[in-house]
Residue, then its C-alpha position, 0 to 999 in steps of 0.5 A: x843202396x848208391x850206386x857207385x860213382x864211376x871215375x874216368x881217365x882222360x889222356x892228354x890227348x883226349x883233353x886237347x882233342x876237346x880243347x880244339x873244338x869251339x866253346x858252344x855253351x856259356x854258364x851264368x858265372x861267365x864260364x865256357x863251356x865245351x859240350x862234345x861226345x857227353x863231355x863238358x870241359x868248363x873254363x875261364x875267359x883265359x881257357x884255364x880247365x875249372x872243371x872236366x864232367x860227364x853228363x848225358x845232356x846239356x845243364x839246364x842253364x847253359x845257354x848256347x853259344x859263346x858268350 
């Protein structure tokens, strides 16, 4: 049986609070990466949100510091 995906709200707050904190990890495609608290916030060069996940670790290709 999958175990069922579960979503998670995030506040305006929230996602400023993050955003205030600096990028340390960078992906290979040139993203920025924001790795606090078991939340990544991925951006462009222009601090543009691609993408907001939970995840317990950092991704395996990530490398640290701000490219």
């Amino acid at each position: 049986k999958q175990r069922e995906e579960e979503k998670t709200a995030y506040s305006l707050d929230d996602i400023v609070a993050q955003m205030q904190k600096p990028i340390n990890y960078t992906q290979s495609d040139g993203r920025l990466v924001r790795f606090y608290e078991q939340r990544a916030f991925i951006t462009d060069k222009n601090d543009v949100i691609i993408t907001i996940v939970d995840r317990d670790t950092p991704k395996a290709d990530w490398k640290e510091g701000e490219g």
